[in-house]
Residue, then its C-alpha position, 0 to 999 in steps of 0.5 A: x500500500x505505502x509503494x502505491x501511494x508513494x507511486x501515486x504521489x511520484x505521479x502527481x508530482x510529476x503532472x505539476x512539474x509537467x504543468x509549470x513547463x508548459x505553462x511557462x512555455x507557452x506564455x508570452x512574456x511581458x516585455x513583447x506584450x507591451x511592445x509597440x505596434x510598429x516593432x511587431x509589424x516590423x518583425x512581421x515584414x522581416x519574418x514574412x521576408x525570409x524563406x527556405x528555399x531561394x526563388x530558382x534563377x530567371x532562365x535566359x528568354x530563348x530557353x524559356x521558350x523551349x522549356x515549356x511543353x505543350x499540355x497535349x504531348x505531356x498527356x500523351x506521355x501520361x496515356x502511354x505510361x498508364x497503359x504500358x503500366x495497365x498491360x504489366x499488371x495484367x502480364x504480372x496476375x496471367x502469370x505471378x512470379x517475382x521476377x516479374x513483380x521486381x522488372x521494370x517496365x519499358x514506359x519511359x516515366x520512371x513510377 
């Protein structure tokens, strides 16, 4: 009985000390609450400013004319791909082996 009421206590104590650090960390502190709204704009601008990844470079203007591909022959490719995919399925349930599970198939798109 003493062991469980010492558990029991261990517990508690444990929980509390738990409820303190959240508390404490998810409080805001004082010194940015009485702030001025200008300084917390500006930190919003600086803070909106940054990010992660870099804007990719401007591609000189000849390549950018050749760098995009018209909608049709990308849905073309995606048709092609989807039925070399659909017949290796099928080949792959006429006849299960590993082989064929683990081979690749001849579509260009890499799945």
């Amino acid at each position: 009985m003493e062991m469980l009421m010492m558990g029991v206590c261990l517990s508690v104590f444990g929980l509390a000390v738990a409820c303190l650090a959240f508390g404490a960390a998810t409080r805001e502190p004082e010194a940015t609450a009485a702030a001025p709204a200008v300084q917390k704009e500006a930190v919003k601008a600086a803070v909106r400013s940054t990010r992660f990844f870099a804007d990719p470079p401007p591609l000189p203007l000849p390549m950018a004319a050749y760098s995009q591909v018209p909608i049709e022959a990308l849905l073309l490719q995606i048709e092609n791909h989807v039925r070399l995919e659909h017949a290796a399925a099928e080949c792959f349930v006429a006849s299960p082996n590993a082989s064929l599970l683990h081979s690749r198939t001849i579509s260009p798109l890499v799945n």
